[in-house]
C-alpha positions as CSV (number, residue, x, y, z in Angstrom):
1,X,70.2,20.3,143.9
2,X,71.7,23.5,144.4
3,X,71.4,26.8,142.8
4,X,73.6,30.0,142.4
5,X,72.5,33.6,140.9
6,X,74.3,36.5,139.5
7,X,73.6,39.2,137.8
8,X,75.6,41.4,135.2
9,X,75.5,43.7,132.3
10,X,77.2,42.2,129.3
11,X,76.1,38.9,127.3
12,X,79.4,38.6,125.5
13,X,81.4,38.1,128.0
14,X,79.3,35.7,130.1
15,X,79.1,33.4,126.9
16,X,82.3,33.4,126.1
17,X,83.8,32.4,129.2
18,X,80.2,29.4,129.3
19,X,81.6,28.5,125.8
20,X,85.9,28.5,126.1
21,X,86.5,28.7,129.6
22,X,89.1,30.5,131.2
23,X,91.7,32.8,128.8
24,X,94.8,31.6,130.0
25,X,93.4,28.2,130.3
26,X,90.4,27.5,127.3
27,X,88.7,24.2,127.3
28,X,85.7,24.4,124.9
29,X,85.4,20.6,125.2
30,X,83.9,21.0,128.7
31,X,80.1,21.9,126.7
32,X,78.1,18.9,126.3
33,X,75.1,20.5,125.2
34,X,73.5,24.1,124.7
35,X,69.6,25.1,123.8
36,X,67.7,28.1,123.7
37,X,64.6,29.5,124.7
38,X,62.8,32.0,122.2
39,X,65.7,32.4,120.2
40,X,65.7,31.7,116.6
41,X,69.2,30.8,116.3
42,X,71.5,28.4,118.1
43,X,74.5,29.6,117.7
44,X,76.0,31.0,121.5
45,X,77.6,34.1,119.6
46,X,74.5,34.8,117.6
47,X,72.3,34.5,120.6
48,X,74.6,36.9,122.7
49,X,74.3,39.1,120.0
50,X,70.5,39.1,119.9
51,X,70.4,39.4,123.6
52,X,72.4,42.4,123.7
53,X,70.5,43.9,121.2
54,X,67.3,43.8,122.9
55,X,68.4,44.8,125.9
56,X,69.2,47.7,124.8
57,X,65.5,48.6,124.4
58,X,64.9,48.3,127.9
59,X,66.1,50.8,130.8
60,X,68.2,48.2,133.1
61,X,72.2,48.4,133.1
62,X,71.8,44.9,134.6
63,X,70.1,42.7,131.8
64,X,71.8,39.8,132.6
65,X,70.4,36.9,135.2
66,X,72.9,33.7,135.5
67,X,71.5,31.1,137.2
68,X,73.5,27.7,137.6
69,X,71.7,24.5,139.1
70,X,74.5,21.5,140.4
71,X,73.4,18.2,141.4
72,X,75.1,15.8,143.7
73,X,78.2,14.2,142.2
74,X,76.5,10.3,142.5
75,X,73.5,12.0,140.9
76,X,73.0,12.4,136.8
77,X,70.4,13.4,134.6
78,X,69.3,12.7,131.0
79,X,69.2,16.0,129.1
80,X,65.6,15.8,128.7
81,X,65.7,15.9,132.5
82,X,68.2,19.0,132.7
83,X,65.5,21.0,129.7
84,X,62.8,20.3,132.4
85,X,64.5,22.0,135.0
86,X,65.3,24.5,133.2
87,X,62.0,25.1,131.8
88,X,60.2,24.7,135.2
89,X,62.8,27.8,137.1
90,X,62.2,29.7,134.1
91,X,58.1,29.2,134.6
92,X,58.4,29.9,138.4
93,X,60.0,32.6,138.2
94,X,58.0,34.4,135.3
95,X,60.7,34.2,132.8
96,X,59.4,31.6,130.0
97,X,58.8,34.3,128.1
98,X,62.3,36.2,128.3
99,X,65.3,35.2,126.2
100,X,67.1,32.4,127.2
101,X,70.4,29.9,126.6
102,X,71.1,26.9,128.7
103,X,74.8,25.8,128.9
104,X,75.1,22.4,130.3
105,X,79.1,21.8,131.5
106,X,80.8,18.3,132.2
107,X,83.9,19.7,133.3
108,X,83.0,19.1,137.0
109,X,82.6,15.9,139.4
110,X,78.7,17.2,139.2
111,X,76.6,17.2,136.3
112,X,75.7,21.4,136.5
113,X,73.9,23.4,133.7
114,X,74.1,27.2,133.2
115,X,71.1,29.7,132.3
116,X,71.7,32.8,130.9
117,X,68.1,34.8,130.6
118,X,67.9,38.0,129.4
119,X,65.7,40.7,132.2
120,X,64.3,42.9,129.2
121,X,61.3,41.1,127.3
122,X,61.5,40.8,123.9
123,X,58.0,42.4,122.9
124,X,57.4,44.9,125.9
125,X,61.1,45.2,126.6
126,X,60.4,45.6,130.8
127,X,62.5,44.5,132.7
128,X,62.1,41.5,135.0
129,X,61.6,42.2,138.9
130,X,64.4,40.3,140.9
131,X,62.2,40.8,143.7
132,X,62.1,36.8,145.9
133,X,63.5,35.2,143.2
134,X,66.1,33.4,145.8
135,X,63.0,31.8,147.2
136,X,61.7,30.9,144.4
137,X,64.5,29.4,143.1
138,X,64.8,27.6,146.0
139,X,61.2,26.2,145.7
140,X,61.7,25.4,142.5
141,X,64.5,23.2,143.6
142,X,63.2,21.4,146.5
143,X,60.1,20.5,143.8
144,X,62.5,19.1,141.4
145,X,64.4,16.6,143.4
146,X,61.2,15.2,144.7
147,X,60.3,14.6,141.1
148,X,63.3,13.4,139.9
149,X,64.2,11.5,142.8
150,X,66.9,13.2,143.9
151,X,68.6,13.6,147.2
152,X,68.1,17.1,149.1
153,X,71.4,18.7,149.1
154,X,71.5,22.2,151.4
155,X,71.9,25.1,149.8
156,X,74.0,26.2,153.4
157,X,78.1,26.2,152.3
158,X,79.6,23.2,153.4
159,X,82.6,25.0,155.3
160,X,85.4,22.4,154.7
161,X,84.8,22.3,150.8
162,X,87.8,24.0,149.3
163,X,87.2,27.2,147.4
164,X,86.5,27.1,143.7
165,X,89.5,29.4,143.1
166,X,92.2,27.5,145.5
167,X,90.9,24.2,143.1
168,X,91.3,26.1,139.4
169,X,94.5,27.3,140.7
170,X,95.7,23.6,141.0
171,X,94.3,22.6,137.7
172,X,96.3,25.7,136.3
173,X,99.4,25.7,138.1
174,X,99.8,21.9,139.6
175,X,100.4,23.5,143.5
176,X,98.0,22.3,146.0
177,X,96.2,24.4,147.8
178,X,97.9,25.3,151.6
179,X,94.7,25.1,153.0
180,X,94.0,21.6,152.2
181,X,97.6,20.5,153.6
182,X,96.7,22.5,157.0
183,X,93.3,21.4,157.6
184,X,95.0,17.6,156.7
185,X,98.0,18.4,159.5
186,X,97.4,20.7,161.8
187,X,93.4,21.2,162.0
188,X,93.4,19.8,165.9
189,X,96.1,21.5,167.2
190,X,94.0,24.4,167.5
191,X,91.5,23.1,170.1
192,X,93.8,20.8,171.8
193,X,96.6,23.8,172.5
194,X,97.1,25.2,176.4
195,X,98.6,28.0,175.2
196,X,99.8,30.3,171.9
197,X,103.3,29.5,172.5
198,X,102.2,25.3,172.3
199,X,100.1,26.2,169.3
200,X,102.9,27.9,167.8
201,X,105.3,24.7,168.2
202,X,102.7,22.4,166.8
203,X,102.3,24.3,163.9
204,X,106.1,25.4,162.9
205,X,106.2,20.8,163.6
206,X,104.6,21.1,159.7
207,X,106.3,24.1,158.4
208,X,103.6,26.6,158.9
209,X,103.3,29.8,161.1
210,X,100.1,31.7,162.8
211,X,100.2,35.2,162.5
212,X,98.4,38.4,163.0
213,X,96.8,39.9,160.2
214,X,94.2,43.1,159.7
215,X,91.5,41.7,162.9
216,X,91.8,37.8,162.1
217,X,95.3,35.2,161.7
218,X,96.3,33.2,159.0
219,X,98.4,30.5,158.6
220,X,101.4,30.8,155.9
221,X,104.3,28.9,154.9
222,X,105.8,31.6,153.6
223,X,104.7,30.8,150.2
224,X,101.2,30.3,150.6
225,X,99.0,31.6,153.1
226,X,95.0,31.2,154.4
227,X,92.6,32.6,157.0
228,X,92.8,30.5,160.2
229,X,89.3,30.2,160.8
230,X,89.1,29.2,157.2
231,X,91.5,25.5,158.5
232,X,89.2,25.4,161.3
233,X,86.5,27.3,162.8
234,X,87.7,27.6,166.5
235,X,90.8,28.9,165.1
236,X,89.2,32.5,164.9
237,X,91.0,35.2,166.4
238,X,88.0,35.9,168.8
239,X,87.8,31.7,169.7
240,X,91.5,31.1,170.2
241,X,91.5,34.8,172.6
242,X,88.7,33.7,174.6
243,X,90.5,30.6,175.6
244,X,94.6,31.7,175.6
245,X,94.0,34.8,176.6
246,X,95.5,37.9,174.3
247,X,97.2,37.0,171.1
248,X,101.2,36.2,171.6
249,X,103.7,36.5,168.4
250,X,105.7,33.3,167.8
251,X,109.2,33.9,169.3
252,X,111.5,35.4,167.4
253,X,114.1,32.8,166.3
254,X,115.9,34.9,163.7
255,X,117.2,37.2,166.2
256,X,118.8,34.3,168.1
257,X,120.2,32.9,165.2
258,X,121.9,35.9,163.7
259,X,123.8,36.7,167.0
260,X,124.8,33.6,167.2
261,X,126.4,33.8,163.5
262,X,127.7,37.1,164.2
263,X,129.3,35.9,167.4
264,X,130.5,32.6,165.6
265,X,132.1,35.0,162.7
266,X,133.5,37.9,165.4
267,X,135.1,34.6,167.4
268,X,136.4,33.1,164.4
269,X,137.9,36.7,163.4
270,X,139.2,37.3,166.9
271,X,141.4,33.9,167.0
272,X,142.4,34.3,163.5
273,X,143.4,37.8,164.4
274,X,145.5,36.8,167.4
275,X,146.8,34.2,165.4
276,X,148.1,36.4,163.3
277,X,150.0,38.6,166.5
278,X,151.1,35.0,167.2
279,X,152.8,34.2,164.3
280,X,154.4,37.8,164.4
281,X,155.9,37.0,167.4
282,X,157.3,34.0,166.5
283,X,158.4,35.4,162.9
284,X,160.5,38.6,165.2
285,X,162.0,35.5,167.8
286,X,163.1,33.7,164.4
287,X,164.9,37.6,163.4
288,X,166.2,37.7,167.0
289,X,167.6,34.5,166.4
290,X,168.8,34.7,163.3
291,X,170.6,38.1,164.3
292,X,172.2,36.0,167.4
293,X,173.6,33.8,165.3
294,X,174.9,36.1,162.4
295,X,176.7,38.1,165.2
296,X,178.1,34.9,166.6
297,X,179.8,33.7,162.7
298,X,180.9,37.6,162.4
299,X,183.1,37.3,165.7
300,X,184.5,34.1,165.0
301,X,185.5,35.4,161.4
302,X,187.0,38.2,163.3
303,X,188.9,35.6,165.8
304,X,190.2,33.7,162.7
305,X,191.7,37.2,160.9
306,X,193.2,37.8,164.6
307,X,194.9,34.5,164.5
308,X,196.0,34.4,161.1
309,X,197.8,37.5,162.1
310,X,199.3,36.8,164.9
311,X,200.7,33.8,162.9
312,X,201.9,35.6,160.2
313,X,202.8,39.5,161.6
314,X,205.3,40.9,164.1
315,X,202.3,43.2,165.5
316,X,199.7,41.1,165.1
317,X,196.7,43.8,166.7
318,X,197.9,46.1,163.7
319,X,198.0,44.2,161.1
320,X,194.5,42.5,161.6
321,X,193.2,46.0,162.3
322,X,194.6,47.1,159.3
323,X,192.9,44.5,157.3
324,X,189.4,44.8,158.8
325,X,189.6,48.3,157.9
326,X,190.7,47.5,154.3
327,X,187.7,45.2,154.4
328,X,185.2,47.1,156.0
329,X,186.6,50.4,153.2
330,X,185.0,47.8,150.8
331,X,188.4,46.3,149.6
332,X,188.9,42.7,148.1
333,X,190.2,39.5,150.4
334,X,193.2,39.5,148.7
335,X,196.2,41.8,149.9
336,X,199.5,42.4,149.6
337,X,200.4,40.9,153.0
338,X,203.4,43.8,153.3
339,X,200.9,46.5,153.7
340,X,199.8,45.3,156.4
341,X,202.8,45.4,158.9
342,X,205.7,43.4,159.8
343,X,206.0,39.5,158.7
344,X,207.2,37.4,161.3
345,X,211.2,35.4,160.7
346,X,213.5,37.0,157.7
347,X,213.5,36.9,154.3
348,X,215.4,37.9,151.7
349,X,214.0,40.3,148.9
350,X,214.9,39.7,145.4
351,X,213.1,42.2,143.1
352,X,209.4,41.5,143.2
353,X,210.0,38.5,145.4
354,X,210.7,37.1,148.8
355,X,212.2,34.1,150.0
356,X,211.8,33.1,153.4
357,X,214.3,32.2,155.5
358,X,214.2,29.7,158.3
359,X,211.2,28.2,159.6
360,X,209.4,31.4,161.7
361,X,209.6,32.7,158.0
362,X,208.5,29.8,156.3
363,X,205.3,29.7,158.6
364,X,204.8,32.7,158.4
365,X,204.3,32.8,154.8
366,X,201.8,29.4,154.8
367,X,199.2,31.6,157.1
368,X,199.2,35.1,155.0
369,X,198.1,33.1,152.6
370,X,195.4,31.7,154.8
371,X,194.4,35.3,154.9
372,X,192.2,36.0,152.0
373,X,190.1,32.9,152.7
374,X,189.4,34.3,156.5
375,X,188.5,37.5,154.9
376,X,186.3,36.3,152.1
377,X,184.6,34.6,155.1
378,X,184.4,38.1,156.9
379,X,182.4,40.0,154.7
380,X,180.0,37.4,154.3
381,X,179.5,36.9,157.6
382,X,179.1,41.0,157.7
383,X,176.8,40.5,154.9
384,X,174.8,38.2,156.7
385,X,174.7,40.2,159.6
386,X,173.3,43.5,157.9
387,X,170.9,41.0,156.4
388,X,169.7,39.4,159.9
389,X,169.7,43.1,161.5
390,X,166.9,44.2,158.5
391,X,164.9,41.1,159.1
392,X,164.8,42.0,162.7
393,X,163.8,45.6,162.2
394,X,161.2,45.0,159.5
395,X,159.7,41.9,162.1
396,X,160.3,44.2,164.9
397,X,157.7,47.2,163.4
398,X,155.6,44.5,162.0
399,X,155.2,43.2,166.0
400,X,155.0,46.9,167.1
401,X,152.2,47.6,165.1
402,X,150.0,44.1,165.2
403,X,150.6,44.3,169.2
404,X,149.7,47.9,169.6
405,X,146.3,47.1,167.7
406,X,145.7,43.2,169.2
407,X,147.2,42.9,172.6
408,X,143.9,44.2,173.8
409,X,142.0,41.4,172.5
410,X,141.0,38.5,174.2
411,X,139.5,35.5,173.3
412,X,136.0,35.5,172.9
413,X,133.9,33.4,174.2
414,X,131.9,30.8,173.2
415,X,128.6,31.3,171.5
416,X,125.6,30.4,173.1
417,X,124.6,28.8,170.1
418,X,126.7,26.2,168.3
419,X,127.0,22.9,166.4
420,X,123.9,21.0,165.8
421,X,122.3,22.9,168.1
422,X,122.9,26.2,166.1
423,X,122.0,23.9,162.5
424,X,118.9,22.9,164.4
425,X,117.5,26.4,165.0
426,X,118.9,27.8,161.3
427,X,116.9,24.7,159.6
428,X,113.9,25.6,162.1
429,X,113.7,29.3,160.7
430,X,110.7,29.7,158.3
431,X,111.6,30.4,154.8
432,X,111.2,33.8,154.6
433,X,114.0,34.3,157.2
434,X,116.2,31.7,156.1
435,X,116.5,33.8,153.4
436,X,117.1,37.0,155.1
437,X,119.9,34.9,156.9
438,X,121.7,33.7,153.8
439,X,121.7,37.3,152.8
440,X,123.7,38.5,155.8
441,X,125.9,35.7,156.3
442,X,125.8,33.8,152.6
443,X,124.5,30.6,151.4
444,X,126.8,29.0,153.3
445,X,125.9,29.3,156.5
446,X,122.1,27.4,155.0
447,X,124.4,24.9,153.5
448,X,126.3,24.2,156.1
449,X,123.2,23.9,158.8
450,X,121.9,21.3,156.7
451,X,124.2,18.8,156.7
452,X,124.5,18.8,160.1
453,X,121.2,19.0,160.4
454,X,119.3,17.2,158.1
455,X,116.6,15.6,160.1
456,X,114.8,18.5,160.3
457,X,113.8,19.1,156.8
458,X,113.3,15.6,156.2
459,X,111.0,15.4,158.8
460,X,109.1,19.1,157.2
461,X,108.9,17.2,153.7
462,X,107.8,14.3,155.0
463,X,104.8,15.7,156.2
464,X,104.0,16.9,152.5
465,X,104.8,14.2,151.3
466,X,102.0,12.4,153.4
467,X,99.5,15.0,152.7
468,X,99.8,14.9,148.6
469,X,99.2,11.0,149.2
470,X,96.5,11.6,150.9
471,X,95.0,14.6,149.0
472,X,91.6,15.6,149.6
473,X,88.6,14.1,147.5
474,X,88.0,17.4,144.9
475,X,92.3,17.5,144.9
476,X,92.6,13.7,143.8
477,X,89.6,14.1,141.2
478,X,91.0,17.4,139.5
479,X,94.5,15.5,139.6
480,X,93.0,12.1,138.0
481,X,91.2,14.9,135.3
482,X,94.8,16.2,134.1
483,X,96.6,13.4,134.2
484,X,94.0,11.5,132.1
485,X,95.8,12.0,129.2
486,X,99.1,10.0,130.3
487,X,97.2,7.3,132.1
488,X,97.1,8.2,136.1
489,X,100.5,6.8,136.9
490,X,103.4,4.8,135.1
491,X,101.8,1.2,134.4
492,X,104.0,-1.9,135.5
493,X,107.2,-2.1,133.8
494,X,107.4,1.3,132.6
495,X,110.2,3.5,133.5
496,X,108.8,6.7,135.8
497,X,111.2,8.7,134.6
498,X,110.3,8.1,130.7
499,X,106.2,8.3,132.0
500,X,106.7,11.7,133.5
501,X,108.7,13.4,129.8
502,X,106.1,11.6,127.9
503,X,103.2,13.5,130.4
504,X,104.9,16.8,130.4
505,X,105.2,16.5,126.0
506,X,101.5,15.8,126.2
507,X,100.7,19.0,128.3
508,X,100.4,17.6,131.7
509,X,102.1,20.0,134.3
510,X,105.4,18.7,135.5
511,X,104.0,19.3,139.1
512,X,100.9,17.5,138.7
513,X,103.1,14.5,136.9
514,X,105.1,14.7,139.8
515,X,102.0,14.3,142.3
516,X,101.3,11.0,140.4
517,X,104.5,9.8,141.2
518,X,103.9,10.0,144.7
519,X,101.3,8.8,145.0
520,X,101.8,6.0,142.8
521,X,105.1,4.7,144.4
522,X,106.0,3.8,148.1
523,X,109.4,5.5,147.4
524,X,110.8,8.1,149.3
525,X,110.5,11.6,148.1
526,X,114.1,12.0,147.2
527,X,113.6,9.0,144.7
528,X,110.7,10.7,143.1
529,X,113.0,14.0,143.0
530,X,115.5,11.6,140.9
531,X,112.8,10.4,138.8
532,X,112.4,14.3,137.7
533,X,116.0,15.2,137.3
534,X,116.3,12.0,135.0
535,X,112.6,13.2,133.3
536,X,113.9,17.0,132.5
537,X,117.6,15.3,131.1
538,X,115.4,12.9,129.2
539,X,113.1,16.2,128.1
540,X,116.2,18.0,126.9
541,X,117.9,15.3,125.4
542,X,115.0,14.1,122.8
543,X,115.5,15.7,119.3
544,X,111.5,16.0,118.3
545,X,109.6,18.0,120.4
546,X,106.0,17.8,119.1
547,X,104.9,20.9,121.6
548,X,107.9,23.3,120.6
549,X,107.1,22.4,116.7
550,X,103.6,23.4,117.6
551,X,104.4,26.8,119.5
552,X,107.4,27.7,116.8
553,X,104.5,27.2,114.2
554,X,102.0,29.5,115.3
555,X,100.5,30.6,111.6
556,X,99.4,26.9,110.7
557,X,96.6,25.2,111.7
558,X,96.1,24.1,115.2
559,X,95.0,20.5,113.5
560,X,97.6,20.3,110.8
561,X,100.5,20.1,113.6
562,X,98.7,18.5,115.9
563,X,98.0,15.6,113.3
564,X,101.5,16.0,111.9
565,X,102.8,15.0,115.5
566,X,100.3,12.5,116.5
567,X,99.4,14.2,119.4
568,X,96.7,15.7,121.6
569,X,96.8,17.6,124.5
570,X,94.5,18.4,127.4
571,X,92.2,20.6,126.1
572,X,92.9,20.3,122.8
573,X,93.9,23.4,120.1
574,X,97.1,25.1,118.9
575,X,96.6,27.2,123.0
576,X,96.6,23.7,124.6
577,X,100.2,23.2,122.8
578,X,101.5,26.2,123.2
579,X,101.1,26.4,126.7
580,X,103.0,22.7,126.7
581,X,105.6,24.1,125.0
582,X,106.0,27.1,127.4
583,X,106.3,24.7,130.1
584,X,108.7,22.2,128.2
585,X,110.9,25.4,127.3
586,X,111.0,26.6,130.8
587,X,111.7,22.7,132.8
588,X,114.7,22.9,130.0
589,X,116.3,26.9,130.2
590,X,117.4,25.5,133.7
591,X,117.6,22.0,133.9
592,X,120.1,21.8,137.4
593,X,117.9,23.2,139.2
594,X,114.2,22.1,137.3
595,X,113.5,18.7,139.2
596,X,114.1,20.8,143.1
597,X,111.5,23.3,141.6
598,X,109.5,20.5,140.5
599,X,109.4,18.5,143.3
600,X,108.6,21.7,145.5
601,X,105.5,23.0,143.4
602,X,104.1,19.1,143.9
603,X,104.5,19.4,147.8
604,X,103.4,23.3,147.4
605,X,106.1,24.7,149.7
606,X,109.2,27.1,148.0
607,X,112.1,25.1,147.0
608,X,114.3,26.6,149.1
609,X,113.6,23.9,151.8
610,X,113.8,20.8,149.4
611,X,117.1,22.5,147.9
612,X,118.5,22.2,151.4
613,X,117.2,19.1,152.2
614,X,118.4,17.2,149.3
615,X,122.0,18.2,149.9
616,X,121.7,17.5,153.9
617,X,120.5,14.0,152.9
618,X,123.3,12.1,153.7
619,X,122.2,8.7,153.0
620,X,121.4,9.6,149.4
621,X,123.8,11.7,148.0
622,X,123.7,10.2,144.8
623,X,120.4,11.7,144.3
624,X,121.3,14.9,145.9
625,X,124.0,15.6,143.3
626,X,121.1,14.6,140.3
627,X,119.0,17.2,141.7
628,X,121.4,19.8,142.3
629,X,124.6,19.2,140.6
């Protein structure tokens, strides 16, 4: 039987919190029973009010005394029993005359009862002496489990029990505590490491990191983080010194990393770079070329004007000089062959005409008229070349320029750090600077690192995976508490995916259905992460929505919907629904993405690592693309 004590200065909100619980999480349901001791009402409100009210004749700013009395878990008690406790503390410690209300709880593993007493007596309204009432207490507590036959539980803090908040924050939120997962993984490394940098490895082996913090370390995924000596008691700063000597800082892997990155990205621009000098050079050998051969068709339409003329002219030099002038003057292929010079042979004029006479003549006619098709061919090949000599003067500036800026450069070498080795360290890199990589070099780079790499996560989630099916005692109880309502896990026959949207509609936390899952089925992880991505499309899909009917309603009565719908949620009231519907509405604003975040608030790590796993899982794409499409 153990007992705890505190002391405080209102009555209102002491009860309230006995009677309803926590705000953002009420649970009036968890009272079995209340009484009261010289109080003439029952009512927890009225009694408060009383309370308060005779305080305030007394002189103390402290008029509260809370005492709470736990048994052991295997243990009960009738109420009849509890009142007798209750009654016999209150006798030791000289209160049975002093204001009293007993709250017992069954919201707990352990039966447990509350006592709320007010200090100020009701007739001479002095105040109660404190003074040894922790050994009375005590006394009065080792008397009572030798009358009721109980065992004798220390009152000494068993230091592996988790703390009360790390367990209501898994009830509220459905993410384990880190502290469970370390002590479950990592608790020996810390007495069977030779050194910090071997205690280091063995802890980054299950996604966690020791660091240095105020005068003590912690341990921290990155998301979550607790005192080392809380995982283990030689893992005090002082303990861990005495044997490795002074503290050393895990090495820094992001530094390595990012240089190798940059040196991968300034390698990549270098070659791409000189590939472009490369292909300048070729581009101004292609205009050298091209220039070659346009000066090449230019002379040999020259060559076919100077035969053509000395075929058809007496002075053959003049007359094709005569023409290439006319041409190159920007006059037409077609000339009147006389202005030229001299035909070869006679002729005889008649008016407008001539008429050739004898063969010289005759042949020399047939090639003048040869010579418009020679000269047509001239001034495209003249064309051409003015063409070919401004390709080569545009490639040759273009070369100029890129090999005045680039012919320095050489190669760079290769980095250090490449390939799988490189995706090895990037998927290695705690979370927090796997982010702070992706925001220097882009999502890609993560992306990239896990699919050649996906081992590595897989092996990080595996671990977690491990751990939530094998959850502490106090984890699985308050797990088995709010899944109650959906039945622990999916019974034979009945589809996972269709369990889970049916827990989430009844107010079970997606997360905590998700913990179920796993533990309920020898599938891999990935296979439970399809089970929620085929949940949330089921969730978004369904037309009636008893928990968003509930919230949307919020001036009816809590009941009325509630019996409208059929339905009852965990905890019960129009709060219990609305907080359903909260979750419901936020599982379906984002749906791609909603079973990844799932899945990562059931294994309590971010879900930036079961993002990345999930696409670097190679043999199960299929599920890969559910999750994250």
């Amino acid at each position: 039987m153990i007992a705890n004590i505190t002391n405080g200065s209102g009555f209102g909100g002491l009860t309230r919190y006995l009677f309803t619980g926590d705000r953002d999480q009420p649970n009036p349901a968890r009272v079995a029973w209340t009484s009261t001791r010289n109080l003439a009402v029952d009512s927890p409100h009225e009694a408060a009010y009383i309370m308060r009210a005779t305080a305030e004749l007394g002189r103390t700013d402290q008029p509260v005394y809370h005492l709470s009395i736990s048994i052991h878990p295997d243990e009960s008690l009738t109420r009849a029993q509890w009142e007798t406790v209750a009654d016999n503390a209150l006798f030791r410690l000289g209160l049975s005359d002093h204001q009293a209300l007993i709250v017992a709880h069954n919201d707990k593993d352990h039966q447990h009862i509350h006592i709320v007493v007010n200090r100020v007596h009701p007739v001479t309204a002095k105040a109660w002496d404190r003074w040894q009432d922790v050994p009375r207490v005590q006394e009065v507590m080792r008397a009572q489990e030798q009358a009721l036959g109980l065992r004798a539980v220390s009152q000494e803090r068993n230091p592996d029990a988790l703390p009360a908040g790390a367990l209501k924050q898994f009830e509220r939120t459905g993410e384990p505590p880190l502290i469970d997962y370390a002590r479950a993984t990592i608790r020996p490394a810390f007495a069977e490491a030779r050194s910090w940098s071997e205690l280091h490895d063995r802890l980054a082996e299950h996604g966690l990191v020791l660091e240095r913090k105020g005068q003590g370390l912690v341990v921290t995924d990155d998301h979550q983080q607790v005192k080392a000596s809380a995982v283990d008691r030689s893992a005090s700063l002082r303990s861990l010194e005495s044997r490795l000597g002074p503290y050393q800082e895990p090495p820094a892997q992001l530094a390595a990393v990012d240089r190798a990155l940059r040196e991968q990205r300034q390698a990549a621009e270098t070659a791409h770079q000189l590939e472009a000098l490369t292909q300048a050079r070729a581009r101004h050998a292609l205009a050298v070329h091209a220039r070659e051969d346009a000066v090449s068709r230019l002379a040999q339409a020259r060559d076919s004007v100077a035969r053509i003329a000395a075929e058809a002219f007496r002075d053959p030099s003049l007359a094709a000089r005569r023409y290439l002038d006319h041409l190159d003057a920007g006059g037409s292929a077609a000339v009147n062959p006389q202005a030229l010079g001299t035909p070869r042979g006679r002729a005889l004029q008649i008016g407008g005409t001539r008429l050739s006479l004898g063969s010289e003549a005759e042949h020399a006619a047939r090639a003048q008229a040869e010579l418009p098709r020679a000269g047509t061919a001239y001034l495209n090949a003249r064309a051409g070349l003015l063409g070919a000599e401004r390709s080569l003067g545009l490639a040759h500036q273009q070369l100029a320029e890129l090999d005045s800026r680039l012919a320095p450069l050489r190669p760079s070498p290769s980095p250090a750090l490449q390939g799988h080795q490189l995706a090895e360290r990037i998927i290695a890199l705690r979370p927090a600077d796997q982010l702070l990589l992706a925001r220097a070099h882009g999502s890609q780079a993560l992306k990239d690192a896990a699919e050649r790499a996906p081992e590595r996560l897989h092996t990080l989630l595996a671990a977690r995976e491990w751990w939530v099916r094998n959850l502490g005692a106090p984890l699985v109880r308050a797990l088995a508490r709010q899944t109650s309502v959906a039945g622990d896990s999916p019974s034979p026959g009945v589809d996972p995916a269709a369990w889970m949207a049916n827990a989430v509609r009844l107010g079970v936390h997606p997360a905590h259905a998700t913990q179920a899952l796993v533990r309920s089925s020898e599938q891999p992880l990935v296979h439970t992460a399809q089970v929620a991505a085929r949940a949330v499309t089921m969730l978004r899909a369904a037309h009636h929505n008893p928990a968003a009917a509930a919230a949307l309603q919020l001036t009816q009565p809590a009941g009325k919907i509630l019996g409208q719908n059929g339905l009852s949620p965990v905890g019960g009231g129009l709060e219990s629904a609305s907080r359903t519907y909260l979750v419901t509405r936020g599982l379906l604003a984002n749906p791609a993405s909603s079973a990844a975040r799932i899945t990562a608030k059931a294994l309590g790590v971010p879900a930036l690592p079961v993002r990345l796993a999930s696409l670097g899982w190679t043999l199960t794409k299929a599920a890969a693309r559910a999750i994250l499409a």
